[in-house]
C-alpha positions in Angstrom: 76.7 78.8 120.0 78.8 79.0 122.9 79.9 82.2 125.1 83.6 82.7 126.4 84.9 85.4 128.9 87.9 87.4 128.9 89.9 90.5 129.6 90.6 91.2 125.9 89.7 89.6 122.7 92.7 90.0 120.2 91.9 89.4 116.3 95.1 88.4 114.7 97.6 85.7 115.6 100.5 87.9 113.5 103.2 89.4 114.2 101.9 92.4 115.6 98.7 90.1 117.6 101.3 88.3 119.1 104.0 90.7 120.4 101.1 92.5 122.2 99.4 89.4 123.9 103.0 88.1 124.9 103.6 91.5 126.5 100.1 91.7 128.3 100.4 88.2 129.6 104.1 89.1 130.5 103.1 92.4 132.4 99.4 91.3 133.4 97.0 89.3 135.0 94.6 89.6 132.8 92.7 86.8 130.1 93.1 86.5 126.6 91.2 85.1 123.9 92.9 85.2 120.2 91.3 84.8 117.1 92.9 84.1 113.6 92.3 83.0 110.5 95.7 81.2 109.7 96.3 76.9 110.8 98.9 78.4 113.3 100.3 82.2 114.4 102.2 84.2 112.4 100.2 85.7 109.9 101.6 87.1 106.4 104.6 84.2 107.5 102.4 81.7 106.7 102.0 82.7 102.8 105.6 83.9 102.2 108.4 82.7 99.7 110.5 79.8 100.7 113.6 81.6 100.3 112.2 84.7 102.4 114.2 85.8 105.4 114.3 89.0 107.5 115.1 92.3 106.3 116.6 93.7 109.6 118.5 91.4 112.4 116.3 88.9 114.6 117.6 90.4 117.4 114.9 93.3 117.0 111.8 90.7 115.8 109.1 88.4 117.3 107.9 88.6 121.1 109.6 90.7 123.5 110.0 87.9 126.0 111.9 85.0 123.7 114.3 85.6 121.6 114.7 84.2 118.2 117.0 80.8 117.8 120.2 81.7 117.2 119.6 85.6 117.3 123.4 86.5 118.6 125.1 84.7 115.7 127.3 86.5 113.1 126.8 85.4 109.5 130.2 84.2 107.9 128.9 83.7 104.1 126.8 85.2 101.8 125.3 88.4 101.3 124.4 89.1 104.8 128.5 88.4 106.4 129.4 90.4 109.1 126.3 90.9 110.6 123.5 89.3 112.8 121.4 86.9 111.8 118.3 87.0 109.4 116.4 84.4 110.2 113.9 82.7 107.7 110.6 82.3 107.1 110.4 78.8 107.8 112.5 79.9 111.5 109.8 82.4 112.1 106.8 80.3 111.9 108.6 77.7 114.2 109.4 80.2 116.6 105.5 81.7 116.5 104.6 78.2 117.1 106.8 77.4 119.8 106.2 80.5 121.4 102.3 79.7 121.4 102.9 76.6 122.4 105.7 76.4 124.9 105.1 80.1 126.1 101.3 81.8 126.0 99.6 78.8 126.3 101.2 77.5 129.6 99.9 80.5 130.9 96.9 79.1 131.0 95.3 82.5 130.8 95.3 82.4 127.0 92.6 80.8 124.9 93.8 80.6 121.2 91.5 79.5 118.4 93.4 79.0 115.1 91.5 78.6 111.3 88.3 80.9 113.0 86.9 84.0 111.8 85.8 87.0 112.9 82.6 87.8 112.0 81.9 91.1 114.5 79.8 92.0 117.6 82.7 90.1 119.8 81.5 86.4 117.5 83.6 84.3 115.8 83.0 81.2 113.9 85.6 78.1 113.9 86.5 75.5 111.5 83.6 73.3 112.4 81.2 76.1 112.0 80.4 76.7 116.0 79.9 80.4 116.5 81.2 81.6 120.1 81.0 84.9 121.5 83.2 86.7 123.7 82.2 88.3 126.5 85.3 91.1 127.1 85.6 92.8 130.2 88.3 95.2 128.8 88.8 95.2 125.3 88.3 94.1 121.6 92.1 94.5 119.8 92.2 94.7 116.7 95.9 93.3 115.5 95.0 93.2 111.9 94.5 96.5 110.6 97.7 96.8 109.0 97.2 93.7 107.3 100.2 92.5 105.2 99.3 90.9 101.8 101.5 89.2 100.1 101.7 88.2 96.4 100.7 84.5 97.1 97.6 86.0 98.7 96.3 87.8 95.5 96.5 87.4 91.8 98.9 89.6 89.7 97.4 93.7 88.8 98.4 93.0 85.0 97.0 90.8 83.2 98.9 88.1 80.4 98.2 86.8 77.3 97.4 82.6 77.4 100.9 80.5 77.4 103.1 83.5 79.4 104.1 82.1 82.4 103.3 84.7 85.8 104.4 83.1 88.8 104.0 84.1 92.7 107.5 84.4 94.2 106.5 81.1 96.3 106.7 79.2 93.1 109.9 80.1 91.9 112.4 77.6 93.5 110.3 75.0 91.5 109.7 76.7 88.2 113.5 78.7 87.7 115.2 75.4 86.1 112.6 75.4 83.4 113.5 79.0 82.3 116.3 80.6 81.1 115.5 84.3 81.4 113.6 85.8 84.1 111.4 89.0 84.2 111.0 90.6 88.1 108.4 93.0 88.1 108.1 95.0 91.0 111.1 97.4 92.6 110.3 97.0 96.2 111.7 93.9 98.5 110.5 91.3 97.3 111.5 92.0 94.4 115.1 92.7 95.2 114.7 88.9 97.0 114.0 87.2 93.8 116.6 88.8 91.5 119.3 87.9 95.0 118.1 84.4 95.2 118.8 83.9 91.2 121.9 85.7 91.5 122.9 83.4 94.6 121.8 80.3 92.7 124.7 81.3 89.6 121.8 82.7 87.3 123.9 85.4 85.4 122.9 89.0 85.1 122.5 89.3 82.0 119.4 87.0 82.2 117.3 89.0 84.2 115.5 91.9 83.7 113.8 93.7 86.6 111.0 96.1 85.6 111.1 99.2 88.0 108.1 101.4 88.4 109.8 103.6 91.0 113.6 103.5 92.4 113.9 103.4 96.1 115.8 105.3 99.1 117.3 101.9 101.1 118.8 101.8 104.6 121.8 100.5 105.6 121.8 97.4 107.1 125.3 98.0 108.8 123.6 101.1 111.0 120.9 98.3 111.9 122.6 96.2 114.3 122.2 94.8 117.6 124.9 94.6 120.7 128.4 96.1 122.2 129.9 95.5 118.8 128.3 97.5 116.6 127.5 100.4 119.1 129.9 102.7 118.3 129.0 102.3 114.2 125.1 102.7 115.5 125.7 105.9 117.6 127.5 107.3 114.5 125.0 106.8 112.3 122.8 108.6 114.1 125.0 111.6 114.9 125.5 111.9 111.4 122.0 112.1 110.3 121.4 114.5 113.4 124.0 116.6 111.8 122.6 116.4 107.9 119.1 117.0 109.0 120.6 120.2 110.8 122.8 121.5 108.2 120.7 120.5 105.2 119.2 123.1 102.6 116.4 121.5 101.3 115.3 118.2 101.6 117.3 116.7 98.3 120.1 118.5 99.6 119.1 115.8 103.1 119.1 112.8 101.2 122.2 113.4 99.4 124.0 113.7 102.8 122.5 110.8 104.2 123.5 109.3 101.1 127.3 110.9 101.1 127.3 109.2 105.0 125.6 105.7 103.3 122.7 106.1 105.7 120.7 105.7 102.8 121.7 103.6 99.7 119.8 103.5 96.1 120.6 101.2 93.3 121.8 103.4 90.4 123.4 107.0 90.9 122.2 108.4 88.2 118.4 107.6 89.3 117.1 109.8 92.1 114.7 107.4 94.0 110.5 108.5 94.1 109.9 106.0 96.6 110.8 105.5 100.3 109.6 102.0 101.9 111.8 101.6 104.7 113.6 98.5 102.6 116.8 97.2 104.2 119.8 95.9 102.3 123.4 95.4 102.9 126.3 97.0 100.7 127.3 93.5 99.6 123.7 93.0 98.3 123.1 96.6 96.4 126.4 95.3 94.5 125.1 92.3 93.3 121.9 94.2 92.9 123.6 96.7 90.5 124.8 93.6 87.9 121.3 94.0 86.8 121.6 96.0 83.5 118.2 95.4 81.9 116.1 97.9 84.2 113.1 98.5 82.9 111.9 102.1 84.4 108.5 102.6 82.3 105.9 102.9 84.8 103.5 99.9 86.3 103.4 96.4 83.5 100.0 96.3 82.3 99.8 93.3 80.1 102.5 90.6 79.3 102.0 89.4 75.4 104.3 86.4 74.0 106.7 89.1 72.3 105.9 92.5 74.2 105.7 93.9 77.5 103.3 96.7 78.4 103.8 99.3 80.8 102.2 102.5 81.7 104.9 104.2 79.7 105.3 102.5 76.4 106.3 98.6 75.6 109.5 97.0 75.3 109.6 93.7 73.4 110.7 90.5 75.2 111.4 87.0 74.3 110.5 83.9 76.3 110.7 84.6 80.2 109.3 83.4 83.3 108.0 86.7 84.4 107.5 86.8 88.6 105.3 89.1 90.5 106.6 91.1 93.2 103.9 93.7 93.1 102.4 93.7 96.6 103.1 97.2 98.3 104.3 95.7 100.8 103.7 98.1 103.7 99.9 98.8 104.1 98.9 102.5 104.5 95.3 103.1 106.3 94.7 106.1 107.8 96.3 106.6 111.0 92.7 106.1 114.1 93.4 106.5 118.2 95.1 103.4 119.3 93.1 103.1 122.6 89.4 104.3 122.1 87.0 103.2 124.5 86.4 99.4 124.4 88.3 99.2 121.5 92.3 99.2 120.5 93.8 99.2 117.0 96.9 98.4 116.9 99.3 100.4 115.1 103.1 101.5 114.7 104.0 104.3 117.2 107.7 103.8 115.7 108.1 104.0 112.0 108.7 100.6 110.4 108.6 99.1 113.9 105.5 96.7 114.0 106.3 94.6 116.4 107.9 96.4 118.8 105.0 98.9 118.1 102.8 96.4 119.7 104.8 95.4 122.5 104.6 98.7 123.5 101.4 99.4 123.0 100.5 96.9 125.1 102.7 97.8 127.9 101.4 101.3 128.1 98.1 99.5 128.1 99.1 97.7 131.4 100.5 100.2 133.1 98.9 103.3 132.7 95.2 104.3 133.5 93.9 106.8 131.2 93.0 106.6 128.0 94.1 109.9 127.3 97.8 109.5 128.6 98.0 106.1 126.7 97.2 107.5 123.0 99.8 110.6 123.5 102.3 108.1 124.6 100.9 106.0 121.5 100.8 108.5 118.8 100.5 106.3 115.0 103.2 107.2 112.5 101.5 106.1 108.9 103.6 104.0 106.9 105.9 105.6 104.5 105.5 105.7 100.7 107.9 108.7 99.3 111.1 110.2 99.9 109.4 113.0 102.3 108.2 110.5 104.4 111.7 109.8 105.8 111.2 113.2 107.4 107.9 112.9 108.8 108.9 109.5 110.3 112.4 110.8 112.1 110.1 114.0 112.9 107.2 111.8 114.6 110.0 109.6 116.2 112.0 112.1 117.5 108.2 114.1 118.9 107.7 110.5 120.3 111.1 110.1 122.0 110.7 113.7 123.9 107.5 112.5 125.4 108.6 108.9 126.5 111.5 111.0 128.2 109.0 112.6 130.5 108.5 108.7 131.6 111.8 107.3 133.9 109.8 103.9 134.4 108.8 103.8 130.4 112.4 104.9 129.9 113.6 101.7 131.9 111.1 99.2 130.3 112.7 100.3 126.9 116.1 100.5 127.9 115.6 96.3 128.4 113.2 95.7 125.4 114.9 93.6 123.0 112.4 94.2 120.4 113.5 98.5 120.6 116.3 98.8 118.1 117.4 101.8 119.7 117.9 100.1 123.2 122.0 100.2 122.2 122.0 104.0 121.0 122.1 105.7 123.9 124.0 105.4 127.2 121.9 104.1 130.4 121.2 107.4 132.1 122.3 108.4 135.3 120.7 107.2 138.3 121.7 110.3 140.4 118.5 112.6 139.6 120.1 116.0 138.6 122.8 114.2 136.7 120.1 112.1 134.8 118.2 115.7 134.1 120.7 117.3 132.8 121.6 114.3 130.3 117.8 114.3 129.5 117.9 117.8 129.1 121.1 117.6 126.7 119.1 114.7 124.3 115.6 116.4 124.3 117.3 120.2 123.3 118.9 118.0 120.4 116.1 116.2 119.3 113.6 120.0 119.5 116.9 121.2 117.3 116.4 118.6 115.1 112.5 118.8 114.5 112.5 122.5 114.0 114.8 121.7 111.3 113.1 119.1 109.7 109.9 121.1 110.2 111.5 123.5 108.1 112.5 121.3 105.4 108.9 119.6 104.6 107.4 122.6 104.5 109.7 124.5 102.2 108.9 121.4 99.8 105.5 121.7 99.8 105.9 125.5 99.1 
């Protein structure tokens, strides 16, 4: 056994792990040692699909120090032209790497130990089977308490009989010229992935079928992006959905606006969505999406025989398929715990959907203020979404979120420059000039208290 010192001991190497330590060594003196279980950082990246890329631009994803290679480039083909960059999952565990490597570790105030496990008290236990324990000055981080599984990671929740063929989304690059027809099962992103990449690849329509426990409420990926450009589009977006939230009569009457403005997108008009995951797609993509006729919409599969599907609501028969599992939630859900409690942090989103920049900021309030107390109502957790409702509750926690960081000019600043805060384009720089600056505070905080009461209204007239 051997014993190590440090400030903090961070467990997770993932996304979230490693856009806090990058911002504590950016902002800090202080030691790190970071513990993971993967050959090299970047978590759930490690055990993704080959043709997996982001869902929202790389301008807003990884570290808050380096930016992603080739982050301010415009696609010019494919689903995605028009707008920034997506990069994929193969660029994303290079950058993690290169960012350990060419980055944190320089610091020399980093001690990284890849393929280890935590095993509690402050031990972990490494690929040769050494324990070491940490002796933390400061804190223990937890960076993997919302721990994202993918499908590789688990075996399928239905079962088949012998001879179907259930794949992972990994495997099917090398299994899809085997097959003629192909059976998605699952309605959330991944699942959109697979049935793009087959369209992309000249697999016609008519030789997929996509079964769809629950239809979804997508956002726009036009009202997602980065830089001068797109500003003007940005700050509209949001004005609009200002304006629906305010004039809205319940909260279907909401999501129809935002839907009439193409804030939010769902795949079939005549479906109103049950489910609400914060998925990103692009017009251009719901399109090809929508070629898709055989949409099976009977509840979860169960079991996959030779000439039947079964699914929570009844059986449809099927022929020979390749039948791919896309059934991971996607988004974990815990229960929402203090961020900052004692000698102990769990990191968590304080932004909805915003993971990363989540822990960025997290660990910046960590470094610069001094009380515990301050630090978790600056750091308020906003649960993961699941249903339509939960659009609401996120906008309302942002916008409670975004009046108290307003109360901060020096937090105000450090997220004017973050490139990891998406919104660091949607509103003007304020004013320097202090009563000038007030009264533009004053103007956004009386809109956003406007807003909240509204919304306030809406969830709970629909729990009535």
């Amino acid at each position: 056994m051997t014993s190590i010192e440090a400030d903090y001991l961070v467990i997770g190497a993932g996304a979230m792990g490693m856009a806090f330590v990058d911002t504590l060594l950016a902002e800090t003196d202080y030691t790190v040692v970071l513990v993971d279980q993967n050959h090299q950082p970047g978590g759930h990246w490690n055990s993704v699909y080959p043709f997996v890329r982001l869902h929202q631009p790389s301008a807003y994803y990884g570290v808050n120090s380096q930016p992603l290679p080739s982050e301010d480039r415009i696609d010019e083909s494919g689903f995605n032209a028009g707008f920034f960059e997506l990069a994929s999952g193969s660029e994303v565990c290079a950058y993690y790497d290169q960012v350990m490597r060419h980055h944190l570790l320089p610091t020399g105030r980093l001690s990284y130990y890849p393929a280890a496990r935590y095993v509690g008290g402050n031990r972990f236990r490494t690929l040769d089977g050494t324990e070491h324990t940490v002796a933390v000055r400061r804190r223990v981080v937890d960076a993997t308490y919302l721990l994202t599984v993918v499908q590789s990671m688990r075996r399928p929740p239905f079962s088949a009989a012998p001879g179907v063929d259930v794949i992972a989304p990994n495997d099917l690059p090398g299994r899809a010229a085997e097959h003629r027809h192909f059976t998605i099962v699952g309605g959330g992103k991944t699942g959109m992935d697979c049935c793009l990449w087959l369209l992309r690849h000249g697999v016609p329509a008519d030789r997929l079928r996509w079964i769809m426990p629950r239809d979804s409420w997508l956002l726009n990926r036009a009202n997602i992006q980065p830089g001068a450009t797109f500003v003007k589009a940005l700050r509209a977006s949001i004005g609009s959905r200002m304006e629906a939230v305010i004039e809205a009569a319940s909260v279907d009457d909401l999501l129809d606006r935002l839907e009439a403005d193409e804030n939010l997108l769902r795949l079939d008009p005549e479906v109103r969505p049950t489910m609400y995951h914060c998925a990103i797609v692009s017009v251009v993509e719901l399109e090809q999406l929508r070629l898709i006729s055989d949409v099976v919409r009977l509840g979860h599969l169960q079991h996959v025989d030779e000439d039947r599907l079964v699914l929570r609501g009844g059986a449809v028969p099927t022929g020979r398929s390749l039948v791919v599992d896309c059934t991971t939630q996607g988004l974990p859900r815990p229960p929402s715990v203090p961020v900052f409690d004692g000698d102990r942090m769990v990191l968590q989103s304080v932004r909805g959907c915003q993971q990363v920049f989540s822990a960025a900021f997290i660990a910046h309030v960590e470094a610069t203020y001094g009380d515990d107390e301050v630090r978790n109502d600056l750091c308020v957790p906003i649960p993961h979404p699941d249903a339509p409702i939960d659009w609401l509750r996120i906008l309302l926690s942002d916008n409670r979120a975004q009046l108290r960081w307003l109360e901060e000019p020096a937090l105000m600043d450090w997220l004017s420059s973050a490139r990891l805060n998406v919104l660091r384009d949607a509103f003007p720089l304020f004013p320097d000039k202090p009563r000038v600056r007030e009264k533009a505070i004053g103007a956004l905080s009386a809109m956003l208290r406007k807003a909240n009461d509204r919304l306030v209204d809406l969830i709970d007239d629909a729990r009535q």
